[in-house]
Wavefront OBJ file of the C-alpha trace (Angstrom):
o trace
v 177.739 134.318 56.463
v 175.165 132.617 58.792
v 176.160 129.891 61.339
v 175.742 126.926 58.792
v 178.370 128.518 56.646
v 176.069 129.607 53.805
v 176.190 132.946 51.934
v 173.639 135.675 54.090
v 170.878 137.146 51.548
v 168.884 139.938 52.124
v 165.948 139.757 53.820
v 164.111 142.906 52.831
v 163.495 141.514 49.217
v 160.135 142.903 47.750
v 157.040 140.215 48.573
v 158.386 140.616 52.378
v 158.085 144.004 52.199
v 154.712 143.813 51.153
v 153.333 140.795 53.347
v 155.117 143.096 56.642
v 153.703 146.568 55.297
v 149.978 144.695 54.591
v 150.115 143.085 58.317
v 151.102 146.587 59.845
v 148.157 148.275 58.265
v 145.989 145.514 59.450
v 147.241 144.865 62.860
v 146.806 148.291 63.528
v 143.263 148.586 62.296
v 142.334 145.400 64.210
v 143.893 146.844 67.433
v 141.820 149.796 66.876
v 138.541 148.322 67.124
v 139.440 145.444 69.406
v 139.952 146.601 72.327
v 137.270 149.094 71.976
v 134.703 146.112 71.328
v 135.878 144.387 74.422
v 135.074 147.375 76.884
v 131.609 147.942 75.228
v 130.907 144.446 75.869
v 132.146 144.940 79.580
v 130.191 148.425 80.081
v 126.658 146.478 78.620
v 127.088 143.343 80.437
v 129.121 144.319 83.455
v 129.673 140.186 84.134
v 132.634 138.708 83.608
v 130.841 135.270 82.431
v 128.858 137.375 79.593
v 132.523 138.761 79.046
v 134.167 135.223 79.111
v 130.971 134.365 76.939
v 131.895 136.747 74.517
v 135.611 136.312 74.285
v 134.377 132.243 73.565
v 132.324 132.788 70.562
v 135.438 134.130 69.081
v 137.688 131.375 70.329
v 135.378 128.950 69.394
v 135.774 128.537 65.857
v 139.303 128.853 65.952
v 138.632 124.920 67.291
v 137.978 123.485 64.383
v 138.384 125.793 61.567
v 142.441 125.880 60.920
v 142.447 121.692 60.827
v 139.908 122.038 57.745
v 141.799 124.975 56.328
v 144.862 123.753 56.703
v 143.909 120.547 55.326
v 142.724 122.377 52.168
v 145.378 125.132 52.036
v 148.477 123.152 51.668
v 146.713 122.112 48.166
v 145.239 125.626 47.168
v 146.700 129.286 47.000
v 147.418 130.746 50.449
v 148.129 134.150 48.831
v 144.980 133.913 47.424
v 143.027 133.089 50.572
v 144.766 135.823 52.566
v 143.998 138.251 50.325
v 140.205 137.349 50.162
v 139.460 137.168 53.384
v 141.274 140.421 54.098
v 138.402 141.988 51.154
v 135.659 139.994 53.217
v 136.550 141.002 56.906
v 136.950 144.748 55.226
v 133.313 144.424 54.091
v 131.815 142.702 57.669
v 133.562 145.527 59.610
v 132.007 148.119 57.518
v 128.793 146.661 57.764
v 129.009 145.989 61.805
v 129.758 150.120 61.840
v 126.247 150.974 59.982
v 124.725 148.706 62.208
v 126.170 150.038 65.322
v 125.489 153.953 63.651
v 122.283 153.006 64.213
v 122.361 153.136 67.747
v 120.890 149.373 67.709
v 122.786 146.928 69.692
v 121.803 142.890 70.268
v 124.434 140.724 72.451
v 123.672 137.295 70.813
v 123.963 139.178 67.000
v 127.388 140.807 68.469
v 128.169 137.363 69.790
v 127.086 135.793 66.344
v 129.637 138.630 64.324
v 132.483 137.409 66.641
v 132.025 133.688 65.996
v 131.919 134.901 62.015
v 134.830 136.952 62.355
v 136.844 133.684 64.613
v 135.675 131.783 61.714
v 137.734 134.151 58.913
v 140.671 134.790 61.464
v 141.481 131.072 62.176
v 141.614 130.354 58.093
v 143.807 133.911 57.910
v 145.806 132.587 60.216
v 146.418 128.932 59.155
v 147.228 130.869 55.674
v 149.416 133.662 56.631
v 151.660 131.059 59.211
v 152.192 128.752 56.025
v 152.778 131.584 53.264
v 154.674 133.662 55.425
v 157.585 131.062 55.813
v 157.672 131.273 51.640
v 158.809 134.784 51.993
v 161.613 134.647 53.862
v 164.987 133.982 52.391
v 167.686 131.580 53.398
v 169.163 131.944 56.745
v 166.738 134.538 57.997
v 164.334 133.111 59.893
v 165.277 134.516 62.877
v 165.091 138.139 62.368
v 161.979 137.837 59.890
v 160.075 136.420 62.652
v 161.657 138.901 65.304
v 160.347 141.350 63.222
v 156.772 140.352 63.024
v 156.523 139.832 66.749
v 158.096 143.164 66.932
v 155.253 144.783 64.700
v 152.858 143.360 66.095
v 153.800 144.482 69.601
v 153.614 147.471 68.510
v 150.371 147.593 66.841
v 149.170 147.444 70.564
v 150.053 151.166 70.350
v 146.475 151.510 69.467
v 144.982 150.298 72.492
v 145.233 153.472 74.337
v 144.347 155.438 71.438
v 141.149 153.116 70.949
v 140.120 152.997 74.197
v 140.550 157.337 74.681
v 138.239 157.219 71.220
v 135.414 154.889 71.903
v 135.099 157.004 75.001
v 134.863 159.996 72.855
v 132.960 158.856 69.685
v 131.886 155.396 70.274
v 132.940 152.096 68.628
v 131.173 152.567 65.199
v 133.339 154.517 63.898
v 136.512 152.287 64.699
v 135.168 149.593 63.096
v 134.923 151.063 59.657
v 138.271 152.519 59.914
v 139.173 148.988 60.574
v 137.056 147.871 57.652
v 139.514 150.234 55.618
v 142.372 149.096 57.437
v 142.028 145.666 55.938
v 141.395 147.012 52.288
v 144.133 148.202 52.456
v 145.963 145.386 53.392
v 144.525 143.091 50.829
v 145.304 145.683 48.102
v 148.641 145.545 48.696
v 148.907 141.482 49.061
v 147.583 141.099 45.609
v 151.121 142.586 44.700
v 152.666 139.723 45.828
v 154.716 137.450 43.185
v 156.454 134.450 45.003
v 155.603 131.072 43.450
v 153.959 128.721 45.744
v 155.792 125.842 44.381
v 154.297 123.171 46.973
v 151.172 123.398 44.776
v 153.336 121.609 41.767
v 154.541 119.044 44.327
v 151.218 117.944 45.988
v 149.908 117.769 42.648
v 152.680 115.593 41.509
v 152.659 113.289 44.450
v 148.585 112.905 44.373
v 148.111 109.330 42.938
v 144.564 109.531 42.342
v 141.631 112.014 42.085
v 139.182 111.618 45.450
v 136.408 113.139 46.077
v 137.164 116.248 47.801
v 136.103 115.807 50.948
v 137.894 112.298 51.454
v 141.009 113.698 50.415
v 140.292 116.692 52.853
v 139.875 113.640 55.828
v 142.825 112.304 54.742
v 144.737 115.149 54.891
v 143.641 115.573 58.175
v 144.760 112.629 59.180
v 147.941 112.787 57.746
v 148.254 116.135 59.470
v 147.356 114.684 62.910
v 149.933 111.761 62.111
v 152.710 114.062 61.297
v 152.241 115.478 64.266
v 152.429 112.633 66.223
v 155.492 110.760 64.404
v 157.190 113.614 65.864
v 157.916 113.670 69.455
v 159.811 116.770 69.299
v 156.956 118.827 67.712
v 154.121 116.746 70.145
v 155.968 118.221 73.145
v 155.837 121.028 71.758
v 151.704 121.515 70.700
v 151.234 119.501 74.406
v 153.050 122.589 75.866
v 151.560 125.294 74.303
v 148.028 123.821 74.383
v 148.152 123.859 78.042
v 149.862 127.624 78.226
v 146.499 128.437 75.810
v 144.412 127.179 78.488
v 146.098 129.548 81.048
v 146.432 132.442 78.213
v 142.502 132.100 78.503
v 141.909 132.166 82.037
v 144.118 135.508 81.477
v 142.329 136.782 78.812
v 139.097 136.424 80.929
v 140.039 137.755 84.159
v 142.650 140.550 83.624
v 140.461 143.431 82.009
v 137.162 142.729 84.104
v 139.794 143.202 87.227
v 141.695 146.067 86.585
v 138.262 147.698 85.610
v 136.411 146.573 88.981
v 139.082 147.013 91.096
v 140.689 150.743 90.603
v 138.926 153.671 88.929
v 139.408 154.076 85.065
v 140.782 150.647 85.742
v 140.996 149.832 81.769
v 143.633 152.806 81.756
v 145.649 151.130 84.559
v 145.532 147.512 82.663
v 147.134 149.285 79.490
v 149.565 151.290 81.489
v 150.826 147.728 83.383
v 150.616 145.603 79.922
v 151.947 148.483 78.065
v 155.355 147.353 79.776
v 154.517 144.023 78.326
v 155.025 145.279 75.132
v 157.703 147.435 75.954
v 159.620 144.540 76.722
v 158.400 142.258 73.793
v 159.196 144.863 71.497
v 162.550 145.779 72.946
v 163.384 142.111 73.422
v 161.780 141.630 69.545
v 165.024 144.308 68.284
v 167.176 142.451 70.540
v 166.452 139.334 68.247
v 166.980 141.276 65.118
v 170.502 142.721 65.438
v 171.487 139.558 67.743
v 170.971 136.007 66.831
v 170.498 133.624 69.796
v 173.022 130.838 69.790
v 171.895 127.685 68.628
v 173.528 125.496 70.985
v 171.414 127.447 73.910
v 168.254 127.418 72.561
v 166.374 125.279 73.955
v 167.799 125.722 77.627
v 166.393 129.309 76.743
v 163.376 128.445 76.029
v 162.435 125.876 79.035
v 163.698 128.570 81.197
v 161.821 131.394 79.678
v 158.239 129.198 79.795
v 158.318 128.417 83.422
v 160.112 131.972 84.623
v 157.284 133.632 82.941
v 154.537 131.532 83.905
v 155.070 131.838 87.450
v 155.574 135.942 86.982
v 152.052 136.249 85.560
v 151.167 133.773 88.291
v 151.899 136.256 91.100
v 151.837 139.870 89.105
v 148.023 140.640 90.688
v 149.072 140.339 94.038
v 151.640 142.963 93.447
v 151.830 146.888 93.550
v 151.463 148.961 90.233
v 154.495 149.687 89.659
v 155.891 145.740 90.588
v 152.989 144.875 88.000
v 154.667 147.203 85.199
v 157.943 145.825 86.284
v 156.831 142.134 86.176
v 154.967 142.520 82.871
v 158.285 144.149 81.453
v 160.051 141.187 82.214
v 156.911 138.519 80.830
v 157.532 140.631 77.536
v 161.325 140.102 77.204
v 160.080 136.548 77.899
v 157.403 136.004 75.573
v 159.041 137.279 72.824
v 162.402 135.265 73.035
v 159.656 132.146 73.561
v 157.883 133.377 70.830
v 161.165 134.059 68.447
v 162.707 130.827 69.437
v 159.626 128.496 68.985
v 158.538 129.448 65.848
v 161.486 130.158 63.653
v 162.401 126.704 65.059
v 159.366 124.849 63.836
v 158.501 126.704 60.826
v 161.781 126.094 59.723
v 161.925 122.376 60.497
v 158.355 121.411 58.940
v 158.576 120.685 55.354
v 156.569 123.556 52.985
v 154.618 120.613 51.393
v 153.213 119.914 55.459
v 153.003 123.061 56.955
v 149.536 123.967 56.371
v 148.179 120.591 58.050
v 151.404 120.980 60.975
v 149.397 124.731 61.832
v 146.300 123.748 61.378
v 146.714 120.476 64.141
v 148.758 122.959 66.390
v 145.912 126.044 65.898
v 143.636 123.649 67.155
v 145.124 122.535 69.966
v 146.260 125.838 70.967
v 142.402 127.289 70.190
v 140.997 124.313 72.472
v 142.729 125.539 75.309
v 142.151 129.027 74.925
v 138.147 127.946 74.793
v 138.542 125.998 77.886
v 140.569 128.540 79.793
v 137.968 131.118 78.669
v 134.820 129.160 79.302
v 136.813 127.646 82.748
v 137.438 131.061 83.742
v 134.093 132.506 83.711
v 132.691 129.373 85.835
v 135.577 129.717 88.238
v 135.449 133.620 89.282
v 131.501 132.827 90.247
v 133.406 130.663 92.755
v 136.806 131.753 93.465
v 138.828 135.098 93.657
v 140.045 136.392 90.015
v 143.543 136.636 91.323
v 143.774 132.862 93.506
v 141.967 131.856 89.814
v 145.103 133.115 87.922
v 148.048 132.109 90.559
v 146.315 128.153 90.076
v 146.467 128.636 86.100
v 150.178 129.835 85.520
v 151.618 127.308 88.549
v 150.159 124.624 86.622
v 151.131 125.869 83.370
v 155.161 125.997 84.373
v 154.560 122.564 85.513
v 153.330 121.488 82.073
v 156.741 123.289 80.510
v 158.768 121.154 83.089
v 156.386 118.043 82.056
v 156.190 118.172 77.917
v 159.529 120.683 77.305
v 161.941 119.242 80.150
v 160.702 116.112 79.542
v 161.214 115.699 76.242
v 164.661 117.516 76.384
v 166.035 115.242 73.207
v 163.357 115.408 71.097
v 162.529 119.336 71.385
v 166.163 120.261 71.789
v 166.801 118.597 68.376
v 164.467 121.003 66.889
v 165.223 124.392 68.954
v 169.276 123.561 68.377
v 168.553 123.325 64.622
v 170.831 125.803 62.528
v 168.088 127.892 60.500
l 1 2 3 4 5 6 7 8 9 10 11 12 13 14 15 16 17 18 19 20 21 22 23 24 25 26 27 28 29 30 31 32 33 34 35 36 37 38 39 40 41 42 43 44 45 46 47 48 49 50 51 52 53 54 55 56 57 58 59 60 61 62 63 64 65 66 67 68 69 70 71 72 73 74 75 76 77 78 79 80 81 82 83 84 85 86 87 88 89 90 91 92 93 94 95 96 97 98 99 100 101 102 103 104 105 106 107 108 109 110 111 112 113 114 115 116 117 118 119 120 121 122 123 124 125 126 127 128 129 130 131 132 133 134 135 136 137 138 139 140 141 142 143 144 145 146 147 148 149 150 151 152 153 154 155 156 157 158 159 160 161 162 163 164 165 166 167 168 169 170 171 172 173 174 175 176 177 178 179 180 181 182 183 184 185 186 187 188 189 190 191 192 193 194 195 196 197 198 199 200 201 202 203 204 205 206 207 208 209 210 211 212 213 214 215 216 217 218 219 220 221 222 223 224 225 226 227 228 229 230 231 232 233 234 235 236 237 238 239 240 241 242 243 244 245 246 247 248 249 250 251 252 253 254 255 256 257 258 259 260 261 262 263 264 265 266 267 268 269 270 271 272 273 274 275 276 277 278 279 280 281 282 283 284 285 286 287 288 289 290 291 292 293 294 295 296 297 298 299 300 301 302 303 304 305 306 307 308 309 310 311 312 313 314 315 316 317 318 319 320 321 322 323 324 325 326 327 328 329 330 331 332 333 334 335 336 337 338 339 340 341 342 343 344 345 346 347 348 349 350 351 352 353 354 355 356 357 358 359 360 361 362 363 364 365 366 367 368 369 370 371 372 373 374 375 376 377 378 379 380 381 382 383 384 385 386 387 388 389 390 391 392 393 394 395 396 397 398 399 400 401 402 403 404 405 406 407 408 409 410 411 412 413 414 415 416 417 418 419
């Protein structure tokens, strides 16, 4: 029995097995090659701006990519598009490694191949956040999503491994095993069976036949309005927009630090972040076998955004070993944030809406990453990295004391939500 009083049913049932065996294979494949491409940009450039440059042109379609696809998604199949784009970034990552075999290397065609592959990624995503849901029976919401966070996490397993290999064979390689990697994965979503029965009732509720780009303006409108007849889920974009503006600065400054400040500094960033996923995924099995009250909630979550904001804040200006212990505790953080926040909203969104609700939230989120990132690289031209960060993450726990404290009724109806 879950906490509403309805029967429990299992959540292992055979298209979630697939969609969580498909990400795995992926996640891992992407982690791979990642990381690998970010410290062959460093080692060429050896600027953070080129870096923060590069990191952009990834971001930057992410901006305004998932409110056209989700706009058109909550109308066509997502398992289709998932699995489709999963055959098409197979194929570009396959084709990056022949070029790369090569020996032949251009930064504005690398930067080009990321702002293809942020193109692909932000549709992906828009499509996997709404299909996802679909898959998950009644009254499981919490440990389905505590499991993908957990998976995820560790996926990052990789990053060691990938950055030991493109030391020893280069990143060409890496990318085609990725390119397999996602193969793979779209193989096995094909095998997918759940009916996406929102398609039945957005064709039954369309009143007339538009053009299709008017009705793709009006469901971004409609999208944006959603969002913004509900307070609850406004504080809650407004929130995590602004912690995506100080996840960029992050993203930006972190890496190029660790790597100009100590020796074999890129092995000393995953050995103090590797506690950051220690924690998230020991936090993530935490959340599995023990389902967070719903009553508490939202006090969690407030206190969890500002406790972690200001531990990032100050986690440069520490020791190693205070860094790994800091980082644990930002991953215990982010995934209980992370666990509570989107079970909660996923849950509360109607299936008919959700595409257009992730699409308007993606692109808030993705406009504060590219400002953070962009911000970032002007900034440490100016500033120390470390003073650069400490600014960001203050201001960010103000912004969860701002949009989350201050709209306490609004969010808390949504967090306190049985599931």
């Amino acid at each position: 029995m879950n906490e509403s009083g309805k029967p429990s049913h299992p959540l292992w049932t055979r298209d979630f097995t697939i969609i969580t065996l498909g990400s795995v294979v992926s996640m891992l494949g992407n982690a791979l090659s990642g990381f690998a491409m970010s410290l062959m940009v460093l080692d060429i450039s050896q600027s953070t701006l080129l870096y923060a440059i590069y990191i952009a042109m990834y971001t930057l379609p992410q901006l305004f990519v998932p409110i056209f696809s989700g706009a058109i998604l909550d109308r066509f199949s997502r398992k289709r598009t998932i699995y489709t784009l999963d055959f098409i970034s197979a194929g570009l990552y396959v084709l990056m490694a022949g070029i790369l075999a090569t020996g032949w290397f251009s930064f504005p065609l690398f930067a080009g191949y990321c702002f293809l592959l942020g193109c692909i990624q932000s549709t992906y995503m828009v499509a996997y956040e709404s299909f996802y849901p679909l898959l998950i029976s009644e009254g499981n919401f919490q440990k389905a999503y505590s499991i993908a966070s957990v998976l995820e996490t560790l996926s990052a397993v990789m990053v060691p491994v990938s950055a030991f290999l493109y030391r020893l064979i280069g990143l060409a390689p890496l990318m085609a095993v990725n390119g397999l990697c996602f193969f793979i994965a779209a193989v096995m979503e094909t095998r997918i069976q759940a009916d996406e029965e929102y398609l039945i009732t957005q064709k039954e509720t369309r009143q007339d036949e538009l053009k299709a780009y008017r009705q793709m303006l009006r469901d971004i409108r409609d999208g944006f309005a959603y969002l913004l007849s509900e307070k609850g889920l406004l504080a809650v974009a407004l929130y995590f927009a602004c912690s995506a503006v100080c996840g960029g600065i992050s993203t930006v400054i972190v890496l190029p630090w660790f790597k100009s400040t100590y020796d074999n500094g890129e092995y000393l960033y995953m050995l103090v972040w590797g506690m950051a996923l220690v924690g998230r995924a020991l936090g993530g099995l935490v959340h599995y076998r023990v389902a967070i009250p719903s009553r508490h909630r939202y006090k969690i979550a407030l206190t969890v955004y500002i406790v972690i904001s200001i531990l990032e804040g100050v986690y440069l200006f520490t020791p190693i070993p205070v860094m790994m212990a800091l980082c644990f505790l930002v991953g215990v953080g982010g995934i209980t944030s992370y666990t509570i926040r989107i079970s909660a909203t996923q849950s509360y969104v109607p299936d008919e809406r959700k595409g257009r609700f992730n699409g308007a939230f993606n692109m808030l989120s993705t406009a504060g990453a590219l400002v953070g990132e962009l911000l970032a690289g002007g900034l440490t031209l100016v500033m120390p990295e470390r003073v650069v960060l400490l600014v960001a993450m203050l201001l960010c726990a103000l912004a969860a004391v701002v949009f989350i404290g201050g709209g306490r009724e609004h969010v808390a109806y949504i967090y306190n939500r049985s599931q």
